[in-house]
N, C-alpha and C positions, 0 to 999 in steps of 0.2 A: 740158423741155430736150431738145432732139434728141440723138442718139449722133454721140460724136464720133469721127475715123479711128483715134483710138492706140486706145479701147472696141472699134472694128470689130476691126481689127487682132487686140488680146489676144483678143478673141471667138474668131476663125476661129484663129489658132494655138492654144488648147487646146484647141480644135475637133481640131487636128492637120491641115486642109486648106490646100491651097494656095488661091492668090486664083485658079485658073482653077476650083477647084473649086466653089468660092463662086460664081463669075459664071455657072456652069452653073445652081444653082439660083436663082438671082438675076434669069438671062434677058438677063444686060448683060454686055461685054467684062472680060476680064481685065485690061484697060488702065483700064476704065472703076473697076475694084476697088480698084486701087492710087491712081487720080486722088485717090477716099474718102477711102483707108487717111492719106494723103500732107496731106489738108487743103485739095486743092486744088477739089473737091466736094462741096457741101454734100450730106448723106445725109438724101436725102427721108423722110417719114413711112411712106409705104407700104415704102419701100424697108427701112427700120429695119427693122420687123415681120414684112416676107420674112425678114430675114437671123435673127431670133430665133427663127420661126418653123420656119427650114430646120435651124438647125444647135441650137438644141433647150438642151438640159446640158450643157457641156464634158467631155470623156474624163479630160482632165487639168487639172482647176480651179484647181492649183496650180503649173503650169509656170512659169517664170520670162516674162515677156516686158518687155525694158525698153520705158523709155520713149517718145517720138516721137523727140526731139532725141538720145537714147542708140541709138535705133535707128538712125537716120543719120550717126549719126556711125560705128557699126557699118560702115554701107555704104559710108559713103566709104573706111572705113580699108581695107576690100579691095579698093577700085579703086588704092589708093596704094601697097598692097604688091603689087599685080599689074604693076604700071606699073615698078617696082622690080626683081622678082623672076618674070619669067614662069612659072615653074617650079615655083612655091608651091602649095601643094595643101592640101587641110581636113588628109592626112597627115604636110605637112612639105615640104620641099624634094625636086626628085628626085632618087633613089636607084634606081642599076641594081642590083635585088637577083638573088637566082636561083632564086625561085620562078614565074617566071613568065616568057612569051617575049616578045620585043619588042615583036610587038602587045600580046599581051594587058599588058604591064606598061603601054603606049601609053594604052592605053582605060582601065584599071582611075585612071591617074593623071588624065585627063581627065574622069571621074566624079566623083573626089576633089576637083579645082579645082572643078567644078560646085555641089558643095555646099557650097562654101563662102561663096554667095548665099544659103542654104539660110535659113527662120527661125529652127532649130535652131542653127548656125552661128552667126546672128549674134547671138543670146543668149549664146553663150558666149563672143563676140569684145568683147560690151559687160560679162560678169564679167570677159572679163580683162584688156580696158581699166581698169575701176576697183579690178581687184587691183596692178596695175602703179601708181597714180598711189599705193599703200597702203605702195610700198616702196621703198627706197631707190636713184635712182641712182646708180653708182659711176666711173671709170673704168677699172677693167680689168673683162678678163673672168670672173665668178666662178660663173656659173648657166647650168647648160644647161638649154635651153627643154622637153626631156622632165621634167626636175626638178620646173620652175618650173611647168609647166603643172598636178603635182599638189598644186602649195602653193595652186594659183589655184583649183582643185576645193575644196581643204579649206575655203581661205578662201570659199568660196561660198557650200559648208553654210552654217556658220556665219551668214552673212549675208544668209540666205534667196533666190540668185541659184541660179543653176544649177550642177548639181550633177558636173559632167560639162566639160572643156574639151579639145577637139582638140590635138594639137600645131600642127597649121597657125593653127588660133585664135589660141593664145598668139604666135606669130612673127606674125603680123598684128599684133594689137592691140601687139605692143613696134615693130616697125614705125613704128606710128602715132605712138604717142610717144615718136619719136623716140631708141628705146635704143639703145647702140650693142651692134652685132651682126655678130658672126664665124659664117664658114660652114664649115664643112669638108668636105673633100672624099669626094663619095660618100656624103653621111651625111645625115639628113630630118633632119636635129634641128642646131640651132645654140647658139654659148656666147653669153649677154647679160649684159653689164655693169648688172646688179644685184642687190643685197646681201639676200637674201630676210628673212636672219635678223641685219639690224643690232646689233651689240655696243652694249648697254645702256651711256649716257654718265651716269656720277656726277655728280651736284651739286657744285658748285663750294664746296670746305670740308670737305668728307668724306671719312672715313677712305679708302675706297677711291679719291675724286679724290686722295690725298697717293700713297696705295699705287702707281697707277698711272703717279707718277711716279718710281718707285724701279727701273726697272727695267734702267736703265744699271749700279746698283751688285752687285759684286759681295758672294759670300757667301751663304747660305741665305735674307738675306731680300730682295736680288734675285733669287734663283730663285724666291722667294714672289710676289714682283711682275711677276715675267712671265709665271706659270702664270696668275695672278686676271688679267691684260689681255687673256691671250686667252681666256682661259673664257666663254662667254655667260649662264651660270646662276651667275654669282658674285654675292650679296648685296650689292646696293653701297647698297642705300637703310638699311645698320644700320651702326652701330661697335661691339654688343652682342659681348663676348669670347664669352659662351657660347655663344651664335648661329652666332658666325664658326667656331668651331671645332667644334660640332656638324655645320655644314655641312662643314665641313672633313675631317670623320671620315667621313662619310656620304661623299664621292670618294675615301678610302680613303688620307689624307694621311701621309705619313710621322711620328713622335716630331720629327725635329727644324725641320720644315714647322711642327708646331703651337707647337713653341718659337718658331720665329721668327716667327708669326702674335703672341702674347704681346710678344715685343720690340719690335714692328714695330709695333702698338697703345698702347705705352707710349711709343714716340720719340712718337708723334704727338699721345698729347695733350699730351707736356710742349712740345712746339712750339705746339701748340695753346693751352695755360698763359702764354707768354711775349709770343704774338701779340694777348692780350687787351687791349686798351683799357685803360688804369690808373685810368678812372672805374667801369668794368665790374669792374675787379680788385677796386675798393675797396667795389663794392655787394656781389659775389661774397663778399669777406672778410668784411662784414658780416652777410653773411645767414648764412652757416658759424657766426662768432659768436654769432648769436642764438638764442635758445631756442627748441625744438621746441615746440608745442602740450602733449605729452607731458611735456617737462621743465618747462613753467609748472605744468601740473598738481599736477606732486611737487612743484614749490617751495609752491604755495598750500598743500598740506596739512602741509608742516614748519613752514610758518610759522602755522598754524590750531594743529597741537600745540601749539607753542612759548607762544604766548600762552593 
């Protein structure tokens, strides 16, 4: 089976060459490389074997390069934020800073926009297209794009994409889908309306889904229920008391915090107790009733005495 453009492609970028570098050893246009890369050319036999031939072992075997249809979608989303946004750059929006003079700040920002065709660029614009589709959108603004751009590097690790995201990247790819996005002035860096680090939602029946709704009431155990709705690392998958208040201890909660953690555990199962089905009550009362494993045991041998 012949090599196909997204193989050509991943080839020549961990190769680290661009496509006029490749059509130099190649012997054919740099238009004719992309036709390949694109699917619109079938890559002849001979032609394979040049290209394996010239460019040998990749430098970096493990660079990220997405895929055909991730890579285009990459390239459309910068024609869509350019078209938007003239001013966008691999840096971020412009910013009259004061290290540098008109031209040079001129040139240096026209470089920046340049590489953001780059193949580097658009591996990072396709990690943070699919770190954006990974998180919540919201409507207001809560994450500015220098922020989010390092939650999109972590999340890459992680998920073996690239390791490295520009700010301009991240503002491209939210762009693209369509996040909403405030600019400010004078500043490369924008606020986006998404929630990086979504508040973990309870199960519907759980101590914590009750807690969460306590938190109109006053008294120490609505102060308990407002602290646990906004906490993000609050235990919501247990009702275990020594759980709750070991974690509890471990954020350094006050004596009457862990009282009213106790209280507030207590209202809910006896709510919990009253809400039960009265066929459920009545298997419940029964099983209570009946004898442990362990208590048949002791009865079989008083009664083996006995007799």
């Amino acid at each position: 089976m012949s090599m196909t453009g997204d193989e050509l492609r991943a080839m020549r970028v961990r190769k680290r060459w661009t496509q006029s570098q490749l059509a130099t050893h190649l012997k054919v246009t740099s238009q004719y490389v992309g036709m390949m890369e694109r699917g619109e050319k079938d890559i002849q036999v001979h032609v394979e074997d040049a290209a394996r031939s010239a460019m040998g072992d990749p430098d970096q075997p493990d660079l990220y390069v997405p895929d055909g249809a991730l890579y285009r979608e990459a390239q459309q989303a910068v024609l869509t934020a350019l078209r938007q946004h003239p001013d966008l750059s691999l840096n971020g929006f412009r910013y009259n800073g004061f290290d540098k003079g008109p031209f040079e700040g001129a040139k240096s920002e026209q470089e920046s926009r340049t590489r953001l065709f780059s193949d580097d660029s658009l591996a990072q614009i396709a990690t943070a297209i699919q770190w954006i589709d990974s998180v919540k959108k919201i409507k207001t603004y809560k994450c500015g794009s220098y922020g989010a751009k390092h939650r999109a590097e972590r999340w890459g690790r992680e998920n073996n994409l690239t390791s490295y995201v520009a700010n301009g990247a991240l503002i491209v790819a939210a762009i693209h889908r369509k996040v909403g996005l405030r600019r400010g002035q004078n500043n490369p860096n924008a606020e986006l309306a998404l929630d990086p680090d979504p508040m973990p939602q309870p199960k519907s029946g759980t101590f914590a889904h009750w807690l969460y709704k306590q938190t109109k009431r006053n008294g120490p155990l609505g102060d308990l229920a407002r602290d646990a709705a906004q906490d993000r690392t609050f235990p919501v998958d247990t009702s275990s008391g020594p759980r709750l208040r070991s974690y509890m201890r471990s954020c350094r909660a006050c004596d009457e915090a862990i009282v009213a953690l106790g209280e507030a555990l207590a209202e809910w199962r006896a709510i919990k107790r009253t809400r039960l089905p009265s066929a459920d009550r009545r298997r419940s009362k029964s099983a209570s009733n009946r004898p442990s494993s362990d208590e048949k045991m002791t009865l079989a041998i008083i009664a083996a005495v006995a007799v």
